[in-house]
C-alpha positions in Angstrom: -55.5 -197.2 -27.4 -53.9 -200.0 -25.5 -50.3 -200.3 -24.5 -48.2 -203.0 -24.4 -46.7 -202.8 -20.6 -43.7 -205.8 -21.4 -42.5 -203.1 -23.8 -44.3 -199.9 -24.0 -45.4 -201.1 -27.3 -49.2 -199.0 -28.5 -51.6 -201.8 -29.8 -53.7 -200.5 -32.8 -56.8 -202.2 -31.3 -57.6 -203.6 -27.6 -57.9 -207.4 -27.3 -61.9 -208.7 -27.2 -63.3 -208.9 -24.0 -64.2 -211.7 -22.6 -67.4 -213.7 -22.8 -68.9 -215.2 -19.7 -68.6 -218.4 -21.6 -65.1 -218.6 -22.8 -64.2 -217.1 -19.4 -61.3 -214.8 -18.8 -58.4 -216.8 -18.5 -58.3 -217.6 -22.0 -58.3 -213.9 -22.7 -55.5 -212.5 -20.8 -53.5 -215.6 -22.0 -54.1 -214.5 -25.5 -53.3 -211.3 -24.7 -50.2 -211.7 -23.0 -48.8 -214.1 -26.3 -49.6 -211.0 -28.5 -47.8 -208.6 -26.5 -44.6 -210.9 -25.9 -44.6 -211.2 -29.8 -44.8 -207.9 -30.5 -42.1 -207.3 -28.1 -39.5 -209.6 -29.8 -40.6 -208.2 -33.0 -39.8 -205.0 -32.2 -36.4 -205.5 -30.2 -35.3 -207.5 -33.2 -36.5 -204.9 -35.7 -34.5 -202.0 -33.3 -31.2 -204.2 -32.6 -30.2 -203.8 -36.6 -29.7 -200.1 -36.1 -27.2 -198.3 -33.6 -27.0 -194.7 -32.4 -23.9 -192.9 -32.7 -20.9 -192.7 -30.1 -21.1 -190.7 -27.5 -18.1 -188.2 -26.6 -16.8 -188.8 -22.9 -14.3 -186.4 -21.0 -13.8 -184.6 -17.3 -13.9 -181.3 -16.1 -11.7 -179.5 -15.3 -9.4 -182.0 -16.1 -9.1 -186.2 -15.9 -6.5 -185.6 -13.3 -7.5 -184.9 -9.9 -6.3 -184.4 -6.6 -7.7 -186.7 -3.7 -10.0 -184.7 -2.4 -11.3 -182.5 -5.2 -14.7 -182.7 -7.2 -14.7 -183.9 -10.7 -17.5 -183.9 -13.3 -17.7 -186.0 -16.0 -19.7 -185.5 -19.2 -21.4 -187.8 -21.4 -22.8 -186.3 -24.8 -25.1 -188.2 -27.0 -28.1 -187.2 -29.8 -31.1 -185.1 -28.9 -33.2 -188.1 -28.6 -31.4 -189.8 -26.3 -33.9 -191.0 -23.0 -31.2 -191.9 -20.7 -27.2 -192.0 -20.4 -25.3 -194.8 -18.5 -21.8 -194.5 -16.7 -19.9 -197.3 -16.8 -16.0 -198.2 -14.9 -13.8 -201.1 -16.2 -14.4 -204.3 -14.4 -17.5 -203.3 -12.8 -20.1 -205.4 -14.2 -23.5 -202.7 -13.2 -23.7 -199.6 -14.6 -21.6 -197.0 -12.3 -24.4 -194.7 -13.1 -27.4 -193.5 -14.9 -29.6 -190.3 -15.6 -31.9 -188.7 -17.4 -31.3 -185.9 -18.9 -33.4 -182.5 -18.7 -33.3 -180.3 -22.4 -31.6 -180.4 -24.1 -30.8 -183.9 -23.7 -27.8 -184.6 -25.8 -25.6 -184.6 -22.9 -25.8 -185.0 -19.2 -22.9 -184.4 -16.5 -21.9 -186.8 -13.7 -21.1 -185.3 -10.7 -18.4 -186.9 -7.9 -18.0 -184.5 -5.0 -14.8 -185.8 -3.6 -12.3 -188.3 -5.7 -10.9 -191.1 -3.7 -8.3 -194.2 -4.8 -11.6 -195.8 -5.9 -13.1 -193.7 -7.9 -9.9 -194.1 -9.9 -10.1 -196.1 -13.0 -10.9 -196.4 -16.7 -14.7 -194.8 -17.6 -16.8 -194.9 -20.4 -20.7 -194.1 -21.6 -23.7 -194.8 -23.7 -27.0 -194.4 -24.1 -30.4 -195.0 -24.4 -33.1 -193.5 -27.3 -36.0 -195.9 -26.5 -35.0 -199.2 -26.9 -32.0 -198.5 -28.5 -28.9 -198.2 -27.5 -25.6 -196.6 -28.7 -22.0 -197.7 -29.1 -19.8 -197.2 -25.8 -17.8 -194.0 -26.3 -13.9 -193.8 -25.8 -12.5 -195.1 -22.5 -11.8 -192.0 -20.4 -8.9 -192.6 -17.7 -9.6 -190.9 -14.5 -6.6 -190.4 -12.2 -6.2 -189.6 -8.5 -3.3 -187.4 -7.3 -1.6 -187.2 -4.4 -1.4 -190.6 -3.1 2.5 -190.5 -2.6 5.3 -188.1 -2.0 6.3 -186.0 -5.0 9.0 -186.6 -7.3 11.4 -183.6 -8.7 11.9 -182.0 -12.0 14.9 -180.7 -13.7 16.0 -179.9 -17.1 19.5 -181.4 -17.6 21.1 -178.9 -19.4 19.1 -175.9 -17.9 15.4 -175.1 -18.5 16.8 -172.6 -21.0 16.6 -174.0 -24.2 18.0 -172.6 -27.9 14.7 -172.1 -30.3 15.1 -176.0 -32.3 17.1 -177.6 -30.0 16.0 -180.3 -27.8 15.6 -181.0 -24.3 16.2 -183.4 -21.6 14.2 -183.7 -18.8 14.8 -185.9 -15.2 11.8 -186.8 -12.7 13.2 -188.9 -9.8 12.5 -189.5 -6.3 13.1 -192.1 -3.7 10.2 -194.2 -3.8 10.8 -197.0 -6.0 8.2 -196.0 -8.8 7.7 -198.3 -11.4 7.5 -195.3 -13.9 6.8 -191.9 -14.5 4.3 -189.4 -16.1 5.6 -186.1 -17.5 2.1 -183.7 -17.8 2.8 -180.6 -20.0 -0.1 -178.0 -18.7 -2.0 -177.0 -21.7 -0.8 -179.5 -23.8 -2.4 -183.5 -25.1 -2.0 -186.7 -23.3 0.2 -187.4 -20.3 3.4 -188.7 -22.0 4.5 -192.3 -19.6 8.1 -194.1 -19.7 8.4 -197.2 -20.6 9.7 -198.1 -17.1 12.1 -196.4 -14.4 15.6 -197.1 -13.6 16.9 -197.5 -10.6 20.2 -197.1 -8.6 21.2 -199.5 -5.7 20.7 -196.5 -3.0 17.0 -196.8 -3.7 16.8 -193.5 -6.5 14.7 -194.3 -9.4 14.2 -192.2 -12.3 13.4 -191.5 -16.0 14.0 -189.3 -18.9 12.1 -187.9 -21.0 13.4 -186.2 -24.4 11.3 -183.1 -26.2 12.0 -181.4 -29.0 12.7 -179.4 -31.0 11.7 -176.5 -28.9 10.1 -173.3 -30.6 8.5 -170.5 -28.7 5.3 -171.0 -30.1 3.8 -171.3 -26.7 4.7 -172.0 -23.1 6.2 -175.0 -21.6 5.4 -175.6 -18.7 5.6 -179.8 -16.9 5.1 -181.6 -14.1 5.8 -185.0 -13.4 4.1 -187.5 -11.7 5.4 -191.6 -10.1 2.9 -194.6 -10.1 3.2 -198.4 -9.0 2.9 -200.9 -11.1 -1.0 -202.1 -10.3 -2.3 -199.2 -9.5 -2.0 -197.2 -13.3 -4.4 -194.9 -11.8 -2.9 -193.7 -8.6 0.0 -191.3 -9.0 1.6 -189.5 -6.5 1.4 -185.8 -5.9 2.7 -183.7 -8.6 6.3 -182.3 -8.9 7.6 -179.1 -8.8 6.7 -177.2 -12.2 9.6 -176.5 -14.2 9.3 -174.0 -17.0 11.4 -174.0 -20.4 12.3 -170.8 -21.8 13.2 -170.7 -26.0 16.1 -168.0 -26.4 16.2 -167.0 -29.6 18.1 -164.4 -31.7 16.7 -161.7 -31.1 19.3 -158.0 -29.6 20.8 -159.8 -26.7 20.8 -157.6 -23.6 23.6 -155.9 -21.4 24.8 -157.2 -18.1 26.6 -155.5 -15.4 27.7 -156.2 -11.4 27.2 -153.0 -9.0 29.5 -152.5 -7.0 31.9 -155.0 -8.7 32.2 -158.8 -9.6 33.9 -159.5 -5.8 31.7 -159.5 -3.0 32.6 -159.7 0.7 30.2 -162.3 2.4 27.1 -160.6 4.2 26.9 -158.0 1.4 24.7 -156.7 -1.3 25.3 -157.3 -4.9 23.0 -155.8 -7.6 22.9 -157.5 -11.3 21.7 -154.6 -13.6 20.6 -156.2 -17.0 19.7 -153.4 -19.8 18.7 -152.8 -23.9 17.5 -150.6 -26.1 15.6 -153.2 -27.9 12.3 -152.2 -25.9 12.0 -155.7 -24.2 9.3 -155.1 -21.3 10.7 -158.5 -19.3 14.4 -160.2 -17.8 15.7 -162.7 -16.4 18.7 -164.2 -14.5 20.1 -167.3 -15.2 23.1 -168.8 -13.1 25.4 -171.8 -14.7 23.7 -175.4 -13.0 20.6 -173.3 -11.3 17.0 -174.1 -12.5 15.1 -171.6 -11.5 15.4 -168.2 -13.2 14.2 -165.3 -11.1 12.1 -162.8 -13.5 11.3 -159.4 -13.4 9.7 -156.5 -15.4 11.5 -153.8 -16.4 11.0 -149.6 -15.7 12.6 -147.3 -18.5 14.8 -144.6 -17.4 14.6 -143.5 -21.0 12.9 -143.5 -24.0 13.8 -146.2 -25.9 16.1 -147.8 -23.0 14.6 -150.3 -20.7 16.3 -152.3 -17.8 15.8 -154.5 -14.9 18.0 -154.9 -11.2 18.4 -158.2 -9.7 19.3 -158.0 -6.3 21.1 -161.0 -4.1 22.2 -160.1 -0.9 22.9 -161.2 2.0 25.9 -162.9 -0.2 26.8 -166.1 0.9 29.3 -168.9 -1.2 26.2 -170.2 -3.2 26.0 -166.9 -5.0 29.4 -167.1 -6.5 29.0 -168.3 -10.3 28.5 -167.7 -13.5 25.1 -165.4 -14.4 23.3 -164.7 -18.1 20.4 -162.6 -18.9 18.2 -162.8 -21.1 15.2 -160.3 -22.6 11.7 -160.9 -23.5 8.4 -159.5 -24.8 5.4 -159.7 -23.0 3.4 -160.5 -26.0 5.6 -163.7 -27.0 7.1 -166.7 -25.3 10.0 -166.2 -26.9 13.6 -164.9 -25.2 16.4 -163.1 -26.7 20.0 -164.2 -27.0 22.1 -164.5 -24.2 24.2 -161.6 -22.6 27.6 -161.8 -22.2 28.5 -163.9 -18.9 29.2 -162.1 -15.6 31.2 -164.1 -12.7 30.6 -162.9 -9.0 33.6 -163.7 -6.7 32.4 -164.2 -3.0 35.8 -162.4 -0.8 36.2 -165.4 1.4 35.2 -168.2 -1.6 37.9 -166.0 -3.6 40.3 -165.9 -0.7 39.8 -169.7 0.4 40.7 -170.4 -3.6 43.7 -168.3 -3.7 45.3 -169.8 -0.7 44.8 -173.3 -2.3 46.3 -172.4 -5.1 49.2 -171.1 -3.1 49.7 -173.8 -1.2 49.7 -176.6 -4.3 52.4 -173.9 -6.0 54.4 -174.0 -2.9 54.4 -177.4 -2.5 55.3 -178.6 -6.1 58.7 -175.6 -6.2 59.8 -177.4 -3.1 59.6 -180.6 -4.0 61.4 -179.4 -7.7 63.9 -178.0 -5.7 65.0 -180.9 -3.8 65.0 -183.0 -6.5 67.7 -180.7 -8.6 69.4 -180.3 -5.0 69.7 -184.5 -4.9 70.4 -184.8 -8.7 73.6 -181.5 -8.3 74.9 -183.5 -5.1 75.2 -187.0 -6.7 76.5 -185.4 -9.9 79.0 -184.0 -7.7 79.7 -187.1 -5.5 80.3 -189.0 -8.7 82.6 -186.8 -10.3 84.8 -185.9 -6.7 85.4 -189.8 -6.6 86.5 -190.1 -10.2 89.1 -187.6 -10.3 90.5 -188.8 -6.5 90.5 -192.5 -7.9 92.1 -191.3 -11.3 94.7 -189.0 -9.2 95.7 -191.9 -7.1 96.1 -193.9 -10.1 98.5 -191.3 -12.1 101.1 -190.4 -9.5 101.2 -192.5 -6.3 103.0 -191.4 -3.1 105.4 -193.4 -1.2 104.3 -194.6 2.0 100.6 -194.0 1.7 99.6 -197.6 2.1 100.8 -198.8 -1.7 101.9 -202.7 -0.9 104.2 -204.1 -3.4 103.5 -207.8 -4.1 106.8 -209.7 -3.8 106.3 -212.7 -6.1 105.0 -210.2 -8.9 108.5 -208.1 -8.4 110.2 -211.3 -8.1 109.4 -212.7 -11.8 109.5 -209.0 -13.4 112.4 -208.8 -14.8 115.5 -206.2 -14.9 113.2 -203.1 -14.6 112.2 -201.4 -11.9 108.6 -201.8 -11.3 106.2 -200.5 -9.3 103.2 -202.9 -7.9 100.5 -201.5 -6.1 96.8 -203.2 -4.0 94.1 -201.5 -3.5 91.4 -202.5 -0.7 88.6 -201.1 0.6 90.3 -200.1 3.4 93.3 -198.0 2.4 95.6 -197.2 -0.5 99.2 -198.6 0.3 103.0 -198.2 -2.1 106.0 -199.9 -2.3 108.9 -199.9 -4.6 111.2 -202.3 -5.0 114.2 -202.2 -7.5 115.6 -205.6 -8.5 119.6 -205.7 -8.1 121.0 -204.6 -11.3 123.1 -207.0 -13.4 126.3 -205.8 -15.4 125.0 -207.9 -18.3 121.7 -205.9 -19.1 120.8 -202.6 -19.8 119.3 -200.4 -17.6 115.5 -199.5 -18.5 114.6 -196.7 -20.3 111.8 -195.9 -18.1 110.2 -197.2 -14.7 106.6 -198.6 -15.6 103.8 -198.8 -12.8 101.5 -201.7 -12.1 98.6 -201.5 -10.3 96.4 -204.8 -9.0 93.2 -204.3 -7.3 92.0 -207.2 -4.7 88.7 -206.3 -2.5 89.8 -208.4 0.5 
């Protein structure tokens, strides 16, 4: 049997051989027409039927650090001859290989991932001359190209079983946006873009919920440029949410007491008899929540101590704890809240407090001191102006003002001027006239002139 070597095509019978009088030019041509025909008949006759998409994806995971190996895997159908590795905007084939049996999938190796590697993947393959459909894109990302960002939970990483929750990556670097990567979970959630502050902080939130213990949470974030979708920096810190729920909240207690001398030891002793084999702490505006297991004393009692020491001012606050099972993500209600008072944080308070008390009785005090002394002023200069008004003395500065007296009449009067600089009397008593009556009383007259 011959074969066709344009397309591996068998021919059912060999082409005649040549005569020494046709020569063999004329053969080979003939030969070579037959298989180009067969060839086009046959591609033709394969390119109305496709093989099925391949599945793409990376191991251990489509994120990697620089650095770090990464495999990616291509699976196909049993027949498949060869599998072909292709990155966006690279116009070759990345890579190809053949598989060994079974041969429905192959693995791509790269030993160390670099800023190049980085990029947007996809396969296919090969089952003679056929050829399948590309497979889904597979981004492949390369970590730790930049300083990390941080991650915090804005209202704690505790979190009520159905609520939701807030969370904050943000750094320095002016990152176009953000990717929040939840370990376990699907998909690397992206904001729609940063903001950013005119100190140079960017950030972004990213809202989840609601929140049910059905597993852990545990998230990392991640900042990237805008042209490079594929280059991230290194990964946060991993912040962990913890679902509280409603289950026998635990007991909380401060040995020796809730006020703490700096340098000291403070022990926080969280208990229950609801068999919980795990605590922890939580302090108002902390994120992280130191855990520990628990020993039982007791049958049926089990409990935990937390120990901070040396004590400094940072360790006064308010602290919670909380119980848990080993066998469930989920926590148990809060305790009742315990405040530690550092002696010299206490002390420091105390005398503040003091001193803003002080301050405000003094200054009450001298106002009613100011308002009791011009009450007084004002009422002493009334009843000296109203004396001097009712019964006058002779010769303490009362002036009588002749042409008033003149034109008064038969009575006796009594004028008097007051100035600003004294208070001055006279009387004067008209000569009496035969012909008139005397008055039946004297009257008074007072003029005031400020000269």
């Amino acid at each position: 049997m011959w074969v066709c070597v344009l397309c591996q095509i068998p021919l059912c019978s060999p082409p005649a051989r040549p005569s020494p009088a046709s020569g063999s030019t004329m053969t080979i041509v003939s030969a070579t027409f037959l298989c180009l025909g067969l060839c086009l008949g046959w591609e033709t006759y394969l390119q109305t039927e496709t093989l099925p998409k391949p599945t793409i994806w990376a191991e251990p995971s489509s994120v990697v650090a620089q650095g770090r190996p990464v495999s990616i895997w291509c699976q196909g159908a049993k027949e498949a001859d060869s599998y072909y590795l292709h990155q966006e905007w690279v116009q070759q084939p990345w890579r190809n290989k053949f598989p060994q049996r079974p041969r429905d999938k192959v693995k791509f190796r790269i030993q160390l991932m670099t800023q190049d590697l980085a990029g947007r993947y996809h396969c296919r393959y090969q089952s003679q001359a056929r050829w399948s459909v590309p497979s889904e894109p597979l981004d492949l990302v390369v970590t730790g190209m930049f300083d990390p960002p941080s991650l915090s939970a804005l209202s704690g990483p505790l979190v009520t079983s159905g609520d939701s929750v807030t969370l904050r990556c943000g750094s320095w670097q002016e990152f176009a946006w953000f990717v929040l990567s939840n370990e376990g979970g699907n998909g690397h959630p992206k904001s729609p873009a940063s903001q950013h502050q005119a100190d140079g902080w960017s950030w972004a939130l990213f809202t989840l919920g609601p929140m049910s213990p059905s597993h852990r949470w545990m998230y990392r974030c991640y900042g990237a440029f805008s042209g490079s979708p594929y280059v991230w920096s290194s990964s946060s810190n991993t912040l962990e949410l913890l679902i509280s729920g409603v289950s026998r909240k635990p007991s909380l207690s401060i040995l020796p007491g809730p006020v703490v001398a700096p340098g000291d030891t403070v022990t926080l002793q969280c208990r229950s008899d609801a068999g919980y084999d795990r605590f922890i702490l939580s302090k108002d505006g902390e994120q992280e929540l130191p855990q520990q297991l628990v020993w039982k004393p007791q049958a049926g009692l089990s409990q935990t101590d937390f120990s901070l020491g040396p004590v400094s001012g940072s360790h006064g606050g308010r602290y919670r704890c909380y119980g848990g099972h080993s066998l469930s993500s989920e926590w148990s209600a809060p305790s009742d809240s315990l405040d530690i008072l550092v002696a010299a944080q206490g002390l420091q308070w105390y005398w503040n407090v003091l001193i803003g008390v002080s301050v405000a009785l003094v200054l009450l005090l001298f106002l009613l001191l100011l308002f009791l002394l011009l009450r007084h002023w004002h009422r002493s200069k009334g009843r000296t102006l109203d004396a001097a008004m009712k019964n006058p003395q002779p010769g303490e500065g009362l002036e009588l003002d002749p042409q008033a007296a003149a034109s008064a009449g038969p009575q006796d009067v009594t004028y008097a001027q007051l100035t600003h600089l004294g208070l001055r009397q006279e009387a004067s008593a008209p000569p009496s006239s035969s012909s008139e009556q005397p008055p039946d009383e004297p009257s008074v007259y007072a003029a005031l002139a400020v000269h």
